[in-house]
C-alpha positions as CSV (number, residue, x, y, z in Angstrom):
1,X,-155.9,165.1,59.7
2,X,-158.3,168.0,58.8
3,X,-161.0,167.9,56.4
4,X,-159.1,170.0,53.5
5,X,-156.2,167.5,53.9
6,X,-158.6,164.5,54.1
7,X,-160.3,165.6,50.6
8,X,-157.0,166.4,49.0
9,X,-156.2,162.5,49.4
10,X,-159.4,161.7,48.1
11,X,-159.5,163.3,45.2
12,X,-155.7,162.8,44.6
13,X,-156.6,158.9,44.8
14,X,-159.7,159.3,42.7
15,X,-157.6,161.0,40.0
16,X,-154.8,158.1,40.4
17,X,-157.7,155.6,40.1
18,X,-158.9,157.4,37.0
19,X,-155.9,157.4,35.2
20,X,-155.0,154.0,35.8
21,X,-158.5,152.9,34.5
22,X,-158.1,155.1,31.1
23,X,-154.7,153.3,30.9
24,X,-155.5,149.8,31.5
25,X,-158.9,150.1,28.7
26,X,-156.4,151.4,26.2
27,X,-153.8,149.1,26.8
28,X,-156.3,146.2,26.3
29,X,-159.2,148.1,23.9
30,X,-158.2,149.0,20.5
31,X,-155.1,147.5,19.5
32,X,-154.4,148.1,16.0
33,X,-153.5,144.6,14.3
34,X,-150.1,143.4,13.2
35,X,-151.0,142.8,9.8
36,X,-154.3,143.8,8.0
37,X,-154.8,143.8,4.7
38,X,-158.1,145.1,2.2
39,X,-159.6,141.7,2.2
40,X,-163.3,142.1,2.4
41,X,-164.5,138.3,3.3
42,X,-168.6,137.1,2.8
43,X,-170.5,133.8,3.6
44,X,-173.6,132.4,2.0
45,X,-175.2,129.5,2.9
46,X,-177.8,127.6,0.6
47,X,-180.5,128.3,2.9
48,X,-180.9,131.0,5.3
49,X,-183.4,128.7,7.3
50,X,-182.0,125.5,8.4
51,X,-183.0,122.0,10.8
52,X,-180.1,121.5,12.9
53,X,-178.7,118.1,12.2
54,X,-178.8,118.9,8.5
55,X,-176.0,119.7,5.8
56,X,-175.6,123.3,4.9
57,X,-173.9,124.2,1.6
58,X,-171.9,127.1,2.4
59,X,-170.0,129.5,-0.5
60,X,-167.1,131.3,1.5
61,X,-165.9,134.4,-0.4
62,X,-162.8,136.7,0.1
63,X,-162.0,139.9,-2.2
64,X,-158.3,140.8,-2.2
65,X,-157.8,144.6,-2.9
66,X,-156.1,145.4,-5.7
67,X,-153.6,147.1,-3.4
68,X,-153.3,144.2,-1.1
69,X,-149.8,143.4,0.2
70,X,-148.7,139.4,-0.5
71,X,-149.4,137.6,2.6
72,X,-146.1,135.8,3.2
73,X,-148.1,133.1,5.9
74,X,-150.8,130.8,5.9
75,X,-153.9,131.5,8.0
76,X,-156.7,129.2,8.8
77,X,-160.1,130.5,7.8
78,X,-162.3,130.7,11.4
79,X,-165.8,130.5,11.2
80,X,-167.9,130.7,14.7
81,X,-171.6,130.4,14.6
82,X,-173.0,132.6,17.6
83,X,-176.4,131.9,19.8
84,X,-178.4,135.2,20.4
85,X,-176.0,136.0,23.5
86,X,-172.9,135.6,21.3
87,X,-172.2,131.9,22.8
88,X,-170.4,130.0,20.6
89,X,-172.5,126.9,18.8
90,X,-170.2,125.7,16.8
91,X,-167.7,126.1,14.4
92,X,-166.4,125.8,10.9
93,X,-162.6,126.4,10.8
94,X,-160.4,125.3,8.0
95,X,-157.6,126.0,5.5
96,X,-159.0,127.6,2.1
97,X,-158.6,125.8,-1.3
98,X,-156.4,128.1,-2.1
99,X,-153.3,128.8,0.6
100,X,-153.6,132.6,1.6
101,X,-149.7,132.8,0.7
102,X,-150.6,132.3,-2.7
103,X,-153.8,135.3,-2.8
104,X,-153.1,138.2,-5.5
105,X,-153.9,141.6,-5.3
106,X,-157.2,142.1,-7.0
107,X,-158.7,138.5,-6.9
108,X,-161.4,136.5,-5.4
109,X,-161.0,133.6,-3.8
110,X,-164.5,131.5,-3.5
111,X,-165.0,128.0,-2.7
112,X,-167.9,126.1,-1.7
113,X,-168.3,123.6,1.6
114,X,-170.7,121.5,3.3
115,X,-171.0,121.3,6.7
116,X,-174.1,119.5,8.9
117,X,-175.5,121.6,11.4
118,X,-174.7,119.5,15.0
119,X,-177.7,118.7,16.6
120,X,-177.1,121.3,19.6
121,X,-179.8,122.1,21.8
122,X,-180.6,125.9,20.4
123,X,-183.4,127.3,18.3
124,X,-183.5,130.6,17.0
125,X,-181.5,133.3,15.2
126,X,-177.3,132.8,14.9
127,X,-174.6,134.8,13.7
128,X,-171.7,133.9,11.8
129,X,-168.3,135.2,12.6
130,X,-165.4,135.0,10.0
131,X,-161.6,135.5,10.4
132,X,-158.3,133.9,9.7
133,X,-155.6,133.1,12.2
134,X,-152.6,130.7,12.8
135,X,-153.1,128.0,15.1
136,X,-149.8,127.8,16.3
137,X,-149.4,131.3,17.4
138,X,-153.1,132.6,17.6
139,X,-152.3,135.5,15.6
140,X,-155.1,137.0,13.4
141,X,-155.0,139.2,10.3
142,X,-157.1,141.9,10.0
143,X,-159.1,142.5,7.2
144,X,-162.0,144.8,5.7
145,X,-165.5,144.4,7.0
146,X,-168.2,144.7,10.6
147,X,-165.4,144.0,13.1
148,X,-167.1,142.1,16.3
149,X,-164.0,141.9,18.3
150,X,-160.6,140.6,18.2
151,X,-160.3,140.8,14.4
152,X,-163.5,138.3,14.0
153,X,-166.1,139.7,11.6
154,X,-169.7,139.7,11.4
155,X,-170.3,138.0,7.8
156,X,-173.8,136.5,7.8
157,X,-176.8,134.9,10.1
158,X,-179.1,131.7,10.0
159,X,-182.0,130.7,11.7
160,X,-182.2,127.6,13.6
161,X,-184.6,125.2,13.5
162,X,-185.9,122.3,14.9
163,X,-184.7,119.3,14.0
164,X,-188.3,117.7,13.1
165,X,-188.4,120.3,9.9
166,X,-185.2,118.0,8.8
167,X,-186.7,115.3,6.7
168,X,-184.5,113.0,3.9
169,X,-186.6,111.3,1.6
170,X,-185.1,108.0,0.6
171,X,-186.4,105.7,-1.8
172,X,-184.9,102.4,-2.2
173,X,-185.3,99.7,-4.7
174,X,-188.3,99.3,-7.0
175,X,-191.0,101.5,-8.7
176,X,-192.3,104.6,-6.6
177,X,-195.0,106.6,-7.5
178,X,-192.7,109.9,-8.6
179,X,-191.6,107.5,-11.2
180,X,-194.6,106.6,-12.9
């Protein structure tokens, strides 16, 4: 082969290989969802500094739009608290008070739950990611809000502490000197 042929190939294969990348991001990148809908959801917990091992009160909120669509399923609320390197901790995933079939345009649905931090071996700052999804299926509907990936968004972050700051105060039977 001579050299003009030989970089003719290459570039012809470079183009090919090019092409085929560009295709392959898109195809996996930014899929638009199946079903989104103006749902804006938020997460507050009672404290934004926490031991692990100990209960966290936390007030999930979701604003429907006031042009939202029904929802004809119910979804599962997902709730993943993230280490610093977005490893999964652990999670808080269930159904919401009120099924999502039966959200209307222009409400908010709030609810409160506690939930005990497990004792995990992890200090430091986490991030909480919110979504809903069907377990059966995996399917996820989008909604309004800092998308992370895969229709999860970024709703909220705590700080982890050790589990020596934890202390329950329990007093038992008798007089104690706060009741004097």
């Amino acid at each position: 082969m001579n050299p003009q042929h030989l970089r003719f190939h290459r570039w012809t294969a470079t183009a090919l290989l090019g092409l085929l990348s560009t295709l392959a991001l898109s195809a996996c990148g930014s899929q638009e969802p199946a079903d989104s809908r103006p749902i804006t959801p938020s997460f507050e917990a009672n404290k934004q500094r926490a031991p692990i091992g100990s209960p966290l009160e936390i007030t999930y909120r979701f604003e429907v739009g006031a042009d939202s669509a029904p929802i004809d399923k119910d979804y599962t609320v997902f709730v993943h608290f993230l280490d610093s390197h977005g490893a999964q901790l652990f999670t808080d995933d269930h159904h919401p008070e009120t099924p999502t079939s039966e959200w209307q345009a222009g409400s908010t649905i709030e609810y409160e739950r506690t939930h005990f931090i497990p004792l995990y071996p992890y200090l430091g700052a986490t991030t909480v990611q919110l979504g809903l999804y069907i377990p059966e299926t995996g399917e996820r509907l989008g909604m309004n809000g800092t998308e992370t990936s895969n229709l999860s968004y970024q709703v909220g972050q705590l700080e982890l502490l050790d589990q020596k700051e934890n202390i329950f105060l329990v007093y038992k039977e008798g007089w104690h000197q706060l009741e004097t």
